[in-house]
N, C-alpha and C positions, 0 to 999 in steps of 0.2 A: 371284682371278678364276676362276670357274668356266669348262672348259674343254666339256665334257660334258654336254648339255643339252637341251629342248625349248624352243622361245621361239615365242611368237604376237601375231602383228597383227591389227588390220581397217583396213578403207577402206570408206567409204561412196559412191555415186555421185551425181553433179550433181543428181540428181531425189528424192534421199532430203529429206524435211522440214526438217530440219538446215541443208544443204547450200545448199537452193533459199535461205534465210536468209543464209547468208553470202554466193552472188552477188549475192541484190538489194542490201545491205549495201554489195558492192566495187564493185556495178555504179553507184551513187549515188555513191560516194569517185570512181571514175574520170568521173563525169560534173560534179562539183564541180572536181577536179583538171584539168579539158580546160579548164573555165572562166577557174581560177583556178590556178595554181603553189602558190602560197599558202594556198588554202583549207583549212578546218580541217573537220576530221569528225569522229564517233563515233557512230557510225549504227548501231541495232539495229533487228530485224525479226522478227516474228514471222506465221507461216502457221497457218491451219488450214483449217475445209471455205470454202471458196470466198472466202478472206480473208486479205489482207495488212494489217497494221500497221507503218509505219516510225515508227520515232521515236527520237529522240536530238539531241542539242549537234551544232552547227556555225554556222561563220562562212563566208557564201558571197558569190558578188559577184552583184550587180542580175541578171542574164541571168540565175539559173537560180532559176526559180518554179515551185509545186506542179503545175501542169499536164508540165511538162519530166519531172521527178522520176516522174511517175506512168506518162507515155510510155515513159520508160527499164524503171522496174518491171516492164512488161507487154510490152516487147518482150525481157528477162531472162527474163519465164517462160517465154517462144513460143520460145525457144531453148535452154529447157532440152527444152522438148519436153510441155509440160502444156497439154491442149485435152483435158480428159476431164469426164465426169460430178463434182463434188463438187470440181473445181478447172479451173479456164478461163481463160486468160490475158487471154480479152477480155472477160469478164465477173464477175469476181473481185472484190469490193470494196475498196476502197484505201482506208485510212485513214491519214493524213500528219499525224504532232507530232512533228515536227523542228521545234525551235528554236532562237535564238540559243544559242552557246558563253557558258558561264558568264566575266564578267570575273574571278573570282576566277584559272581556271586560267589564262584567259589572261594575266593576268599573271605568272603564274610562267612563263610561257614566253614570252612576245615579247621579245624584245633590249627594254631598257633601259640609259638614260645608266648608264655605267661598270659595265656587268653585264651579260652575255654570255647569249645564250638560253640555257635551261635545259629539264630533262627534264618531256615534260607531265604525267610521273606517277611516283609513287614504284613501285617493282618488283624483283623478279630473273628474270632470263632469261637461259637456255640456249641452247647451240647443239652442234650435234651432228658427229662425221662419221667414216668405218668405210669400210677396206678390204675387208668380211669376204667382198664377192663380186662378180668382174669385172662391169661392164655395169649395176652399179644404180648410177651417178651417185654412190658416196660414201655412200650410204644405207642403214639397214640391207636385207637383203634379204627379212624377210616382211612388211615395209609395202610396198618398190618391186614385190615379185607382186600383193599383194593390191589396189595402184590401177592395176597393168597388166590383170589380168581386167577390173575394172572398166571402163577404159579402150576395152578391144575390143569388150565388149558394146556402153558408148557407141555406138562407131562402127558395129556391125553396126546400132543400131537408127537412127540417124542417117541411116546410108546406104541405107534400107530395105532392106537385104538380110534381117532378120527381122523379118518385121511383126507378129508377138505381142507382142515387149517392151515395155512399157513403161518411165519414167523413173526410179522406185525402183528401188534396189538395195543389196546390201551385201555384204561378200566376209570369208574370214576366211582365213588359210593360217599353218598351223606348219610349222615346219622343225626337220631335229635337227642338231647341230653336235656336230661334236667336235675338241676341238684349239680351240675359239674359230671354227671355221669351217662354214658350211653345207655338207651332204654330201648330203643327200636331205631331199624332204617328207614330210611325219607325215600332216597331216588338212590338208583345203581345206573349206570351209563357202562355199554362194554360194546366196544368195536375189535372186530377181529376180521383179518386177511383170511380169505378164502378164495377153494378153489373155482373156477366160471360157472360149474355144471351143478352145486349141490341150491337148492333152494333155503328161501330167507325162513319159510318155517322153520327145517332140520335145525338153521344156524341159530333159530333163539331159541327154540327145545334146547339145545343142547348146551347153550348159556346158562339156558332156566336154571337146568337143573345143576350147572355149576353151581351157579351164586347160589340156590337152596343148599348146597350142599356145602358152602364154606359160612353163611351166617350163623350165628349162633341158635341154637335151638330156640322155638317161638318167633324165630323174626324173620318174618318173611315181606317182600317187595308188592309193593300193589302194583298190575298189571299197565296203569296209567301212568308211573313213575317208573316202570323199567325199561330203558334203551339200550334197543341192540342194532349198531349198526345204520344209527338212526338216517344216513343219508339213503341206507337203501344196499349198497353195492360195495365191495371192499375188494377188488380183483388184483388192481395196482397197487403192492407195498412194497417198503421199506428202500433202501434208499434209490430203486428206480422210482418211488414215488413220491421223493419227500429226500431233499439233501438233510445230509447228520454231522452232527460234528460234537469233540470230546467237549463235556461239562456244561452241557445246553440243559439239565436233566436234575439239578443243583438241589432241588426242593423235593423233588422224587428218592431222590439219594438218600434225605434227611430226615425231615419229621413230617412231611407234607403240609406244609404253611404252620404246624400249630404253634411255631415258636418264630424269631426273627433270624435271617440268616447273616454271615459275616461276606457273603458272596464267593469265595473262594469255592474253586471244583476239587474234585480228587483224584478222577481216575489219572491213570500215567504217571502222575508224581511218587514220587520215591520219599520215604518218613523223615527225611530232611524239611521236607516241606512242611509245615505249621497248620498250612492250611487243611491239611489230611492227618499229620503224627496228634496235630493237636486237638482237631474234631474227633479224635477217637478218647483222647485222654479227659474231653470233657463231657461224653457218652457214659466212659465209665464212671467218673466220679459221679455225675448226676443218674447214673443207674444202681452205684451201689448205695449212695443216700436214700433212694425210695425201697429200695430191697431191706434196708436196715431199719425200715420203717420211722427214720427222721423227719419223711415230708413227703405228702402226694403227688408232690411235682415238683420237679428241681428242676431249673439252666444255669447253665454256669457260662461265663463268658471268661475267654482268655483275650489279654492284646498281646501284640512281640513286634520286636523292631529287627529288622533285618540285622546279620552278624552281632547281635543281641542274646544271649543265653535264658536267661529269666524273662517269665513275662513280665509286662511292661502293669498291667494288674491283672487282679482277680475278683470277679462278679456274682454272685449268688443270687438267685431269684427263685422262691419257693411259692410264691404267689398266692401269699400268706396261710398255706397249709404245714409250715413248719412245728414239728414237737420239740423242739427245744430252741437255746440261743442261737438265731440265726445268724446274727454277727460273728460269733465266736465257729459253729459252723464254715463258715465264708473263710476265715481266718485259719484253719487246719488242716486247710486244703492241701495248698502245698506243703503241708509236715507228713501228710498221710502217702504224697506220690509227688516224686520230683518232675517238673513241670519242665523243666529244660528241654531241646529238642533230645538230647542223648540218654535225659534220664528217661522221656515216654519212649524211645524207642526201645530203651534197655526193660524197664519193666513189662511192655506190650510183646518185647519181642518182636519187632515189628521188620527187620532186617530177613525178612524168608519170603519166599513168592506165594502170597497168600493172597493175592487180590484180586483174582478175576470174578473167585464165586459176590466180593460183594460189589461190581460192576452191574448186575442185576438182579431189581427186587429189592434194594434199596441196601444200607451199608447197617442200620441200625435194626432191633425189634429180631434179631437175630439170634438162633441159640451157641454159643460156641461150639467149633466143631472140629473134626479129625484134622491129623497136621498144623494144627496151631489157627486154624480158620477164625474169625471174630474174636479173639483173646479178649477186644475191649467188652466183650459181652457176658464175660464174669463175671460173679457178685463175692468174689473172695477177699475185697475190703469193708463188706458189711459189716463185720464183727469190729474190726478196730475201729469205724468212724462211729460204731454205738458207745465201744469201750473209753472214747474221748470223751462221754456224758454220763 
């Protein structure tokens, strides 16, 4: 393992084309899910000038009809903050092909006589989690800078305290590491949507002093390494400037490259899915092994085979900073949390409409929060997987 190095993230913001795709996507899943416990989704969305398309598989109960569905849509955009020229929340066109869930999956996945629900899709998935820097939740630390920029801008434009910004945005930050640890930043990259009339000075003043104000004390950007806006102009965004569509944003979502991904997306899918129930269940397990102080960095990988209950295995990689038996680690994994789709949904709780806050800003490096929000982001099995050594 390389100790010695340069490493880079991005993050994208709520308004970027992409993004605004995957709230409408979670915003649907949790408005299915308020209905129904049960309900099933796979809901994909695409944007562009003045146009939303949903469409995808799901099983819903009678109360929630296209009118419902479109209300929700249009009250997702008006808080992401889109009332402009070329996209309008109240004036946007909506087009709805969501249809029934295919019986074929769902019979691989509903309980049947003498046969135990099963995963709604074949896959492998990752989880991730790293010491490497106090204060990012477990995360690595140039994705958790580069959706806290992100994050403030949100709220300076939220809170009108900048009224140039608009909803676009995208951030980028390297760090250099030595020893396997971050010690200063290299280069920060931040574009942001703005109004016609404010000039390029205001807009990097007032980057500047984001990014100074979310790096860690002592580290600061040199002037030559920081880009704002680097083409110059940002007038035209989000999807009047740039089509979007659900789960283009896979690596943003996750650990921002520092680990391997299984390619699966999230947003819109319902905890049936493996691809989503179970990149959370391998988030926690590999965040409550580093909390427990077992190991500086854990991934765990799961595989599952469609209408399949167990996974198919189990992978451990501590990337030889493990304090005890890493085999036997790897191996109590599933005795510490049942890895089925019904046991991670039953342990996570995962069956409530809790998904839109992590459609942006990433799903991981998150604190758990009010209403059951990030559950995977507990560390309440650190005590039993020390107590296994």
């Amino acid at each position: 393992m390389r100790k010695n190095y340069l490493f880079t993230s991005e993050s994208v913001s709520e308004g970027h084309p992409d993004k605004v795709c995957d709230s409408i996507s979670d915003t649907l899943l949790d408005l299915f899910l308020t209905h129904d416990p049960q309900a099933r989704s796979a809901v994909e969305t695409m944007v562009s000038t003045d146009r939303v398309i949903i469409c995808g598989e799901a099983r819903l109960p009678e109360t929630v009809d296209k009118h419902m569905m479109e209300e929700a849509v249009r009250q997702c955009i008006k808080n992401i903050g889109y009332e402009q020229k070329g996209f309008d929340w109240q004036t946007a066109d909506i087009q709805n092909y969501i249809h029934k869930q295919s019986s074929d999956i769902a019979r691989g996945v509903d309980e049947q006589e003498n046969k135990e629900e099963g995963a709604g899709d074949q896959g492998i998935i990752f989880g991730y989690a790293t010491n490497e820097m106090d204060g990012t939740e477990y995360s690595p630390a140039t994705l958790f800078l580069s959706h806290a920029i992100l994050k403030e801008l949100a709220r300076l434009r939220h809170a009108g305290e900048v009224k140039w910004l608009r909803p676009d945005a995208k951030s980028q930050v390297t760090l250099r590491y030595e020893n396997g640890k971050p010690v200063d930043v290299d280069t920060v990259v931040v574009s942001t949507q703005h109004t016609e009339e404010v000039s390029y000075e205001e807009i990097r003043a007032t980057v500047r002093k984001v990014v100074d104000q979310i790096l860690p004390n002592g580290w600061t950007v040199d002037e030559k390494k920081f880009y704002v806006n680097p083409t110059g102009r940002f007038v035209i965004g989000g999807p009047d400037g740039d089509t979007g569509l659900t789960g283009r944003k896979i690596i943003v979502d996750t650990y921002g490259g520092a680990i391997a991904h299984g390619g699966g997306a999230f947003s819109g899918k319902d905890p049936t899915k493996v691809d989503r129930s179970a990149a959370y269940a391998t988030r926690y397990l590999a965040k409550n092994i580093v909390a427990a102080g077992l190991a500086d960095r854990a991934m765990i990988q799961l595989a599952y085979a469609i209408g399949v209950a167990k996974p198919l295995a189990v992978y451990l990689d501590t990337f030889g900073t493990c304090k005890v038996d890493e085999d036997k680690l790897e191996k109590i994994l599933p005795e510490v949390m049942d890895l089925t789709p019904r046991g991670i949904r039953t342990h996570l709780e995962l069956n409530r409409p809790i998904y839109l806050p992590t459609s942006r800003y990433g799903h991981f490096g998150r604190a758990p929060g009010v209403d059951g929000a990030f559950p995977w982001e507990k560390t309440d099995l650190a005590d039993k997987l020390k107590a296994a050594f």
